[in-house]
C-alpha positions in Angstrom: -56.6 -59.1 -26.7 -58.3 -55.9 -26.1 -58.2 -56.7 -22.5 -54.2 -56.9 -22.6 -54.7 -53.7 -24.6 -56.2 -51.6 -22.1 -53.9 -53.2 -19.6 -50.9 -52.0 -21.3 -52.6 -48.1 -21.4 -53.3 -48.8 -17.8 -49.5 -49.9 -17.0 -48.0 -46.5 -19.2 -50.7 -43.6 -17.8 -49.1 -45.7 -14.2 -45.9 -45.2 -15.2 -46.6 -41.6 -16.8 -48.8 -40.5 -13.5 -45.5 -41.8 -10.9 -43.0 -39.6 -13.6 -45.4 -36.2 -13.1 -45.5 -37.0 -9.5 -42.1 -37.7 -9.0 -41.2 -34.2 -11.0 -43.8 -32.4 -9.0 -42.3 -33.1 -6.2 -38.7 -31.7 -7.2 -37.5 -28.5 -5.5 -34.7 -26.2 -6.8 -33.3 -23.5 -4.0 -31.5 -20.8 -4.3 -30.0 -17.9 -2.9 -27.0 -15.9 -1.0 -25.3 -16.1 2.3 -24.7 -13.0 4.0 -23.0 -11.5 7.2 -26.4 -10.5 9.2 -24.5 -7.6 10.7 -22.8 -6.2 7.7 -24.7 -7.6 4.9 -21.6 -9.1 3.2 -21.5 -12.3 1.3 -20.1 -15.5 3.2 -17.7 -17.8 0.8 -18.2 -21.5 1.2 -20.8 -21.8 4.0 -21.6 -25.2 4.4 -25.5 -26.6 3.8 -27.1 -30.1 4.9 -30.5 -30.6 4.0 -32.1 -32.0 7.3 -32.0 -35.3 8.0 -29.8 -36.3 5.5 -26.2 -36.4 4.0 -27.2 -34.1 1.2 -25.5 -30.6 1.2 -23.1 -28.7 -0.6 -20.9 -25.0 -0.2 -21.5 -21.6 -1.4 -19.4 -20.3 -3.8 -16.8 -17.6 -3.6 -19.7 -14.9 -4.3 -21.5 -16.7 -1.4 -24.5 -17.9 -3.6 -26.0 -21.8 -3.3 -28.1 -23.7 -5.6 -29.3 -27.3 -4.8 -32.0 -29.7 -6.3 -34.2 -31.6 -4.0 -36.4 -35.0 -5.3 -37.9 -35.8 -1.6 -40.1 -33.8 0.7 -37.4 -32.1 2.6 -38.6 -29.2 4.3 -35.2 -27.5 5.9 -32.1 -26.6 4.9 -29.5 -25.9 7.7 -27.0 -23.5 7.0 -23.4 -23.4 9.0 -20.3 -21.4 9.1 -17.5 -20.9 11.6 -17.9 -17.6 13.9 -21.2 -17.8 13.0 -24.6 -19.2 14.5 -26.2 -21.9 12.7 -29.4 -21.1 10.7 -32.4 -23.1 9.8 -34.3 -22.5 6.8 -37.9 -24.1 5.9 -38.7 -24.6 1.9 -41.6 -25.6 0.4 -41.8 -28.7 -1.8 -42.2 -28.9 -5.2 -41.2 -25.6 -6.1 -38.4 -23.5 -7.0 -37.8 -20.8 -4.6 -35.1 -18.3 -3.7 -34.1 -18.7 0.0 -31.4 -16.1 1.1 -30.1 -16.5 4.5 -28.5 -14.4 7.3 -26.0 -15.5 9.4 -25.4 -13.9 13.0 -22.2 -13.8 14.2 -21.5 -16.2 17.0 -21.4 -14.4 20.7 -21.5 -16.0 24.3 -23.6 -13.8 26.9 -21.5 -14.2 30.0 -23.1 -12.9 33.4 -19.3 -12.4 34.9 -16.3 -12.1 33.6 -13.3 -13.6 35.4 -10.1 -12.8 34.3 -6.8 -14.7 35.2 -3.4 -14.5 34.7 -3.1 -16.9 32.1 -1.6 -16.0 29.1 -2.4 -17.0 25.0 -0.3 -19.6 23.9 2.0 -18.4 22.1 1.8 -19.0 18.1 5.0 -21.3 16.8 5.2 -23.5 13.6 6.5 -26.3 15.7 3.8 -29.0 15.8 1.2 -26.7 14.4 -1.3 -28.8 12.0 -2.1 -25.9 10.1 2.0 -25.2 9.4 2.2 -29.3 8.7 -0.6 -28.8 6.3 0.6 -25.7 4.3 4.1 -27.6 4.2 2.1 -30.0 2.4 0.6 -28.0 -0.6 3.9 -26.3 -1.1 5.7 -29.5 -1.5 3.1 -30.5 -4.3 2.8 -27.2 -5.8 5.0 -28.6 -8.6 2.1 -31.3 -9.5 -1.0 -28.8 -9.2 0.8 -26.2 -11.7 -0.4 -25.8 -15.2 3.1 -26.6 -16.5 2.9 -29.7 -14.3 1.4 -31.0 -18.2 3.1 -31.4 -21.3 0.6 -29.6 -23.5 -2.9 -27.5 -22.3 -5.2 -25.6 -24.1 -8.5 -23.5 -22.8 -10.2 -20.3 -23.3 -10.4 -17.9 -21.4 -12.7 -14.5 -20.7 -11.9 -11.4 -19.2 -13.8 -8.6 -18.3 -12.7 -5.2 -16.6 -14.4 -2.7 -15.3 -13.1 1.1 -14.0 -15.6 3.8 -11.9 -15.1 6.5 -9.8 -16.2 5.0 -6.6 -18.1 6.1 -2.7 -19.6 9.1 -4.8 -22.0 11.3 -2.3 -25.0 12.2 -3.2 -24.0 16.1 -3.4 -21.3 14.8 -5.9 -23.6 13.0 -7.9 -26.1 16.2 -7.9 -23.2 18.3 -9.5 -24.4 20.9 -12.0 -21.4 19.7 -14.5 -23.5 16.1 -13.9 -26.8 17.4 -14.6 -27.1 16.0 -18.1 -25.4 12.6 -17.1 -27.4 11.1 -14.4 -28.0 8.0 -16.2 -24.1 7.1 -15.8 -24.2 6.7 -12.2 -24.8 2.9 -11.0 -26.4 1.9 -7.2 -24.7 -0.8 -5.5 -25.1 -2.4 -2.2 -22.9 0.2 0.4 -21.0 -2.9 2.1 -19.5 -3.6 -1.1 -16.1 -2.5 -2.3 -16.5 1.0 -3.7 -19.4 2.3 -1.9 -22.7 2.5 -2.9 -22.7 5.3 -5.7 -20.3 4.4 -8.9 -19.6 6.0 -11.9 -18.2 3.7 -14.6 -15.5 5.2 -16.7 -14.1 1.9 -18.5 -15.4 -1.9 -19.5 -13.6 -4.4 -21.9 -14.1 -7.8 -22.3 -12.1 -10.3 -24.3 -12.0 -13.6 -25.3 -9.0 -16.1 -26.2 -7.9 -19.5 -27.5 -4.9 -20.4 -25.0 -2.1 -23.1 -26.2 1.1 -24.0 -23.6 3.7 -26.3 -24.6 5.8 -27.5 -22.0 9.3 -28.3 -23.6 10.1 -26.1 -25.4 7.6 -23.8 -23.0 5.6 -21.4 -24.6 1.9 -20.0 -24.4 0.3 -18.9 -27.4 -2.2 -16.5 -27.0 -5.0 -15.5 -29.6 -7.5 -13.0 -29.2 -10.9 -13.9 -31.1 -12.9 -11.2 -29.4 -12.3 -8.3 -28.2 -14.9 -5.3 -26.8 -14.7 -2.2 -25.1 -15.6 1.2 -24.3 -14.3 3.1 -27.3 -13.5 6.9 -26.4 -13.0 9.1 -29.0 -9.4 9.1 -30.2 -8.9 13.1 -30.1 -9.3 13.0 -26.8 -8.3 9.7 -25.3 -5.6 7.0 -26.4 -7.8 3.8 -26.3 -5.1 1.3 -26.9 -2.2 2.7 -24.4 -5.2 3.0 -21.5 -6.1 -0.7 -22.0 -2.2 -1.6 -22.3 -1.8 0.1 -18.8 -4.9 -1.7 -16.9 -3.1 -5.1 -18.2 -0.5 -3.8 -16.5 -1.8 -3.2 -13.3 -4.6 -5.7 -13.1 -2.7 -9.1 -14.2 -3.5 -12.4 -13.3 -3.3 -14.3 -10.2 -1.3 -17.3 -9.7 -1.8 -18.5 -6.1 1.3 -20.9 -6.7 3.5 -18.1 -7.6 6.1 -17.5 -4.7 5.1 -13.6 -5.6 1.9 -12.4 -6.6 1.6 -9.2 -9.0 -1.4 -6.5 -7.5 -1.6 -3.4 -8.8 2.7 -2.9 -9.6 3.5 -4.2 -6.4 4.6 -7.8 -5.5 2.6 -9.5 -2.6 4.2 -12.7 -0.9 1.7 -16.2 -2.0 0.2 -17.6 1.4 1.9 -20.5 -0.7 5.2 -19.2 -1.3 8.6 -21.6 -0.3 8.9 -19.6 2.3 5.0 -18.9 3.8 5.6 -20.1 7.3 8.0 -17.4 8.0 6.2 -14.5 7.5 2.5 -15.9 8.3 0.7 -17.5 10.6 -1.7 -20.2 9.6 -4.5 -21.3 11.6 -7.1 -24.3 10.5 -10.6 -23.0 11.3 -13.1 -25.6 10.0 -12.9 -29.2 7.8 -16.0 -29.5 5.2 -16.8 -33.3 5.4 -19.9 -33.5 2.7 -17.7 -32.3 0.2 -15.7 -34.7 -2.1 -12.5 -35.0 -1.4 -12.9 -33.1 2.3 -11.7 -29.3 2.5 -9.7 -28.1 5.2 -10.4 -24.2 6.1 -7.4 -22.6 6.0 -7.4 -19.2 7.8 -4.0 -17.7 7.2 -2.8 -13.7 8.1 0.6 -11.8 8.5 2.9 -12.2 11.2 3.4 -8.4 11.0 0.2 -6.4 10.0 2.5 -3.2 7.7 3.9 -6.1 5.3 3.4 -6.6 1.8 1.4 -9.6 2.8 -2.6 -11.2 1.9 -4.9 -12.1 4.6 -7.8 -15.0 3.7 -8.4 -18.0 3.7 -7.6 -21.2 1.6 -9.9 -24.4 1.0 -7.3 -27.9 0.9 -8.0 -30.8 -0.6 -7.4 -33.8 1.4 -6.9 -36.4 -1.4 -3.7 -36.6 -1.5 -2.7 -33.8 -3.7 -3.4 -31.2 -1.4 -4.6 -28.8 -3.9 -6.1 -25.0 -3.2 -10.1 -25.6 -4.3 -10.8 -22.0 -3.4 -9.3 -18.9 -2.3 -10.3 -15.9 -0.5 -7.3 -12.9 -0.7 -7.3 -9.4 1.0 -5.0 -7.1 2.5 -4.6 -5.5 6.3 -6.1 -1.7 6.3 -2.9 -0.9 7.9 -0.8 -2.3 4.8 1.1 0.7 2.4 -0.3 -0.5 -0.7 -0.1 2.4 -3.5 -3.1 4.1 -2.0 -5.1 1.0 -1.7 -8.3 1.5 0.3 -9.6 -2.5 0.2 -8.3 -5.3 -1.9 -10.4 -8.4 -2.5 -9.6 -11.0 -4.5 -11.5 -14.4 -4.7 -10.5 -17.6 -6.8 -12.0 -21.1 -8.0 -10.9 -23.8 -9.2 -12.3 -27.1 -10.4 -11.1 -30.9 -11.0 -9.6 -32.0 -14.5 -9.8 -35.2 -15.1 -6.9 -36.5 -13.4 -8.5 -35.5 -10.5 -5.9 -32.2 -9.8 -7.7 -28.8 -10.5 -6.9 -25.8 -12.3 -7.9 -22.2 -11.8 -11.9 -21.8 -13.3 -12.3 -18.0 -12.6 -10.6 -15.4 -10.4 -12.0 -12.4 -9.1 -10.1 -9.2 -8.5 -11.3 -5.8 -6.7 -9.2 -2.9 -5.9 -10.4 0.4 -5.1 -8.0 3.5 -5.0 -8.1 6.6 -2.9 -6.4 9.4 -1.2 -8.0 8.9 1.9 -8.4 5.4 3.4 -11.2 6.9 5.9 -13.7 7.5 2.7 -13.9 10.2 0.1 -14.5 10.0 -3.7 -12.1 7.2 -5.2 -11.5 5.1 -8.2 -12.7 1.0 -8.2 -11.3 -1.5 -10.5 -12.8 -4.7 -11.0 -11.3 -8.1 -13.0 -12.8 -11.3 -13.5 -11.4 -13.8 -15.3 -13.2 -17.5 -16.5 -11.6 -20.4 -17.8 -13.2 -22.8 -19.3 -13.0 -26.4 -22.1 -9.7 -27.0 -19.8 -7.9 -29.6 -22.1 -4.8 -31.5 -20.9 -1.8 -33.3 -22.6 -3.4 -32.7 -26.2 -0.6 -31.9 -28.7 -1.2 -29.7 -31.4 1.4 -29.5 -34.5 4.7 -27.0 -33.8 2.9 -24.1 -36.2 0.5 -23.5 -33.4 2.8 -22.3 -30.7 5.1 -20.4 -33.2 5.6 -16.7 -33.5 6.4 -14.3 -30.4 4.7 -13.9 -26.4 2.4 -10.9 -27.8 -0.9 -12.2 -27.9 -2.2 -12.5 -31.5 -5.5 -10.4 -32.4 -7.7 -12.2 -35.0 -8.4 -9.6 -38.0 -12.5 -9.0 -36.5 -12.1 -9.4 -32.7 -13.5 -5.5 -32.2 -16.3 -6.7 -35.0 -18.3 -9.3 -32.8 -22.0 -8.8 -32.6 -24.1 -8.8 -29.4 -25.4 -12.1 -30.7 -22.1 -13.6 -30.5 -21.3 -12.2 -26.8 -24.3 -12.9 -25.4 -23.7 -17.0 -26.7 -19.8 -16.8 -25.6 -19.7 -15.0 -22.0 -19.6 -17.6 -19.3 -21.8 -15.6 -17.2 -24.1 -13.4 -18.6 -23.8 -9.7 -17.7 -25.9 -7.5 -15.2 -28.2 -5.4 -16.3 -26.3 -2.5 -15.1 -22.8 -3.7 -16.7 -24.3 -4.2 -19.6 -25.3 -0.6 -20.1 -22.0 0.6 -19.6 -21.1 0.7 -23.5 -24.4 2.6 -24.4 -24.0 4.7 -21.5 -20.6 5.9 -22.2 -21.4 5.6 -26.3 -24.6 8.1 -25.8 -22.2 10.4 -23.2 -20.1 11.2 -26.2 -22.7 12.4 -28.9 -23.9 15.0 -25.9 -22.2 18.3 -26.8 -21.7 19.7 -23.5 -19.4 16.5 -23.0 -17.3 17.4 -26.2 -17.2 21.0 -25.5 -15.4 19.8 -21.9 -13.7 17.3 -23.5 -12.3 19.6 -25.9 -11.1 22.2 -23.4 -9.7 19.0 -21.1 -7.6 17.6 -23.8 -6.3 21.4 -25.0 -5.2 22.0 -21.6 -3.4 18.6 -21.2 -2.4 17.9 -24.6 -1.6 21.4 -26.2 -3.4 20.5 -29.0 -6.8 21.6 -30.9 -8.0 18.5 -33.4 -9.2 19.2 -36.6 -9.4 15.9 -38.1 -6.4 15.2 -40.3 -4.7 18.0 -38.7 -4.2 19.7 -35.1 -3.3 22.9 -34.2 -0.6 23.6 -31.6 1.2 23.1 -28.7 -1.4 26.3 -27.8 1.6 26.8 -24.7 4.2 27.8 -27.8 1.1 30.9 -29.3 3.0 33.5 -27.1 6.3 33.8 -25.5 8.7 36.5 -24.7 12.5 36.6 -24.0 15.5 39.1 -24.3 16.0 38.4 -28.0 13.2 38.2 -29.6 10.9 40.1 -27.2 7.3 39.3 -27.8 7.5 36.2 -30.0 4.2 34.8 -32.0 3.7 31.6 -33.3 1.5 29.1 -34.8 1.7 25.3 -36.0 0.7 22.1 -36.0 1.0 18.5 -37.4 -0.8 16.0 -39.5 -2.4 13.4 -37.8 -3.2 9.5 -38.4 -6.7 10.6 -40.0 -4.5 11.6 -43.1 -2.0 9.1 -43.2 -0.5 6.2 -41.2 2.5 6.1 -43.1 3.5 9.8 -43.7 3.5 12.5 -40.9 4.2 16.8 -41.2 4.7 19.0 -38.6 5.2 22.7 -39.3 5.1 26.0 -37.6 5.8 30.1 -38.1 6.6 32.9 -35.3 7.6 36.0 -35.3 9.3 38.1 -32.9 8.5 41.7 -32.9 12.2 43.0 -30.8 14.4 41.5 -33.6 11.6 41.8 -36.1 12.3 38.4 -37.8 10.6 35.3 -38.9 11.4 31.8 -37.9 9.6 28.7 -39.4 10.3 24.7 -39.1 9.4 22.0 -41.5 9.8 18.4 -40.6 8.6 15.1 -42.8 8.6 11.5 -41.2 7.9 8.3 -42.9 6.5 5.6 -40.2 8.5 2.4 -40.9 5.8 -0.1 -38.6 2.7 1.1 -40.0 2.0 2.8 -36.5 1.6 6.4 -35.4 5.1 8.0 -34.4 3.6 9.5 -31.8 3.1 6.1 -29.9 5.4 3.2 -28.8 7.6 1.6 -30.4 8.7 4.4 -32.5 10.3 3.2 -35.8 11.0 5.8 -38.2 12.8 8.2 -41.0 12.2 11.8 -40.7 13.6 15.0 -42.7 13.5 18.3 -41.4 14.4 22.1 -41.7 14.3 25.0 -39.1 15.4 28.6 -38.8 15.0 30.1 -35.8 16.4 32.1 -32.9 18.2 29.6 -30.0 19.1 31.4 -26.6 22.9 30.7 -25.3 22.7 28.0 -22.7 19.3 26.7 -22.9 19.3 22.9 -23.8 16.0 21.5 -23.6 14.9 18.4 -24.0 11.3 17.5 -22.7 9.3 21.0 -23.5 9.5 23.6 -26.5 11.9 26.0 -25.6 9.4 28.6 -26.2 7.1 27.5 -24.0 5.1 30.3 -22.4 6.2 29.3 -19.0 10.0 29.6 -20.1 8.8 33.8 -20.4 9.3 33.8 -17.1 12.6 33.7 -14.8 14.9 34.2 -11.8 17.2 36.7 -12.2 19.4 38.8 -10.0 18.9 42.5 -9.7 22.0 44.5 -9.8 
């Protein structure tokens, strides 16, 4: 019995001693693909592992992970255009490999040239035409409306900075106290390699369509961003106008939205007129097998993208992944570089729907360099749930997303458990960056000048002083005319507002003053859209024949001055 004993200790250290071995001998990689040349990241490179079937893709950002259980020593690494690179790993351990691609050239002793010409492009019996054909005729099926009912959430994070700052910018005197703003970035990357971030909210949502009658109900349950101080900035009215220009991507919209303009879809009813379409490589070690599609407009100035789109070839001929740009000749609202990159993964009826979508656009005068401004939106779905009803009182109430009474009140604790990806170091700074830049005084002394000169108006808490541009004006009637005023603000009241003012005028030698009361029937500022409510007023004042004005005061101090005819 004691023999069996031991025998049975002997059989499970066996056992135990093969398991260690066996997880010894596991290797993790990972790492980036980038352009040797230019150091930019390569989408969707394919990867074998030597000497066996066992590979996989990059990802849009160009990074790779892969787990190994055997003694595998390479890992080869191709892309079209590009050589082919092999890697050696070691065994047993996990490693970052990064790898450089060189782009593909043929040394030639002598070149011969002929008087052959290119064939000329033409959509008739072009693959690449029969195969975009094919995903627009089953764009209906790949939609999200394709389903009765779906239901995700869904993260957002966007980021503004001025962008390609030089180094004599950055070494400013007005900077001197605000060096720990500025952010380094790789110089190959959109928006040069100095940036000064200006802006960064996140949000997250529950997300509920229902086909029939359609309707998607939004609710925000978090919500944080870079809170500026409202005396001098209006928070909610910037973030309402990045929505507007940064708005998702739909590849199988027939028009995409970028920055107020609307781009063509390499996708659109109506793609194989205005681009060409070229198939560049076919990924067999995926599952189902990709087709490359390179695809770029037929004239360069048009509103159109340039990229390239990843097929399925299972039948439902599904975008997988996305690459989007834009031509440098293209008139895009002084676009310098557009990039915008998009994933998507299978649902369980083996179609796929959009898992994230990156979106970079940086702004500038000049499309040869100079300062400019970079704006950056990513976007994650994720618990993708299809053809799950929920009762009618979920979907009701209006488009306007819904914002949860404590979205701005999450802690760290809760973001740092709810962001798909976790934030860079450097992003993640932002808020205290820009939260400490506030409590410096210089920065409210300039910031107090800034918003005088733009807004006309001096904050004192429940009440500013101004328009300063109305203190001193003259004219033919009055002659030298003083005034002063101001109005309440929403630190006082939400509901009721005053405005009020005096001015003298020392030709006719007569006071004028104005009094005006509004109630605010929505709760909101009346200063701010939409404007909803009741006001009372009384003036006495001096009006000059013929002037009707209705965007400035009409003793404004520029008004003072005049062309007039000398006779």
């Amino acid at each position: 019995m004691k023999h069996q004993y031991f025998k049975y200790i002997g059989v499970v250290i066996l056992l135990l001693t093969f398991a260690f071995a066996s997880n010894a001998q596991q290797t993790v990689v990972n790492g980036t693909v980038t352009d040797a040349t230019t150091k930019e990241t390569l989408p969707y490179v394919s990867f074998l592992i030597t000497g066996t079937e066992k590979g996989g893709r990059t990802d849009a950002d160009g990074k790779y992970s892969i787990t190994i259980n055997d003694n595998h020593t390479q890992i080869k690494f191709s892309y079209v255009g590009y050589k082919s690179v092999i890697k050696t790993i070691t065994p047993g351990k996990e490693q970052i490999v990064n790898v450089e691609l060189p782009s593909e050239t043929t040394q030639m002793d002598e070149v011969v040239i002929t008087a052959g010409k290119r064939p000329k492009y033409k959509n008739k019996d072009n693959p690449a035409v029969e195969l975009i054909r094919n995903v627009i005729a089953n764009k209906s099926k790949n939609r999200m409306d394709h389903y009765d009912f779906v239901e995700y959430k869904k993260y957002e994070r966007m980021m503004f900075s001025m962008s390609n700052l030089s180094d004599k910018f950055k070494n400013k005197r007005i900077f001197r106290n605000y060096k720990f703003l500025f952010q380094e970035q790789d110089s190959t990357k959109i928006g040069g390699k100095t940036m000064l971030p200006v802006f960064q909210q996140e949000k997250l949502s529950d997300n509920y369509f229902r086909k029939s009658p359609e309707k998607l109900k939004t609710i925000i349950v978090a919500d944080k961003r870079v809170n500026f101080d409202e005396r001098f900035i209006d928070n909610q009215g910037l973030t309402t106008y990045f929505d507007r220009m940064y708005q998702d991507i739909d590849i199988y919209d027939n028009n995409i939205s970028v920055v107020s303009n609307q781009l063509l879809s390499p996708i659109a009813d109506g793609a194989p007129t205005f681009y060409k379409f070229f198939i560049t490589d076919t990924i067999q070690n995926h599952n189902p097998k990709l087709v490359e599609l390179s695809f770029m407009p037929r004239n360069n100035t048009d509103l159109l993208f340039e990229g390239k789109l990843y097929i399925t070839l299972d039948g439902n001929y599904a975008v997988q992944n996305a690459y989007l740009t834009v031509n440098k000749d293209i008139n895009l609202n002084f676009v310098r570089a557009l990039e915008a990159k998009l994933d998507f993964e299978q649902n369980p009826d083996k179609r796929y729907h959009l898992s994230k979508s990156n979106l970079i656009v940086d702004f500038g005068l000049s499309k040869k360099g100079g300062t400019g401004f970079t704006g950056e939106r990513t976007v994650n779905f994720k618990d993708y749930q299809i053809n799950k009803p929920h009762p009618d009182t979920t979907y009701y109430g209006s488009a306007v997303p819904v914002v949860v009474a404590d979205a701005g009140k999450r802690s760290e604790e809760f973001w740092a458990n709810n962001r798909p990806e976790a934030l860079s170091p450097t992003n993640l700074k932002v808020y205290s960056n820009l939260d400490t830049l506030q409590t410096i005084p210089s920065f409210k002394r300039t910031m107090d000048v800034v918003t005088l000169f733009f807004a006309g108006y001096k904050d004192f808490g429940p009440f500013e002083m101004g328009p300063v541009n109305t203190f001193y004006s003259f004219n033919s009637v009055e002659g030298f005319r003083l005034r002063l005023g101001g109005r309440t603000t929403t630190a006082l009241s939400k509901r009721y507002y005053f405005e009020t003012y005096a001015a003298y005028g020392f030709n006719d030698t007569k006071w004028k003053y104005f009094l005006s009361g509004t109630y605010s029937l929505n709760n909101k500022s009346i200063y701010a859209f939409p404007q909803n409510y009741l006001r009372a007023s009384f003036q006495r004042d001096t009006k000059i024949p013929g002037q009707e004005l209705q965007f400035v005061q009409e003793d404004n101090f520029l008004l003072s001055f005049k062309r007039e005819r000398m006779t």
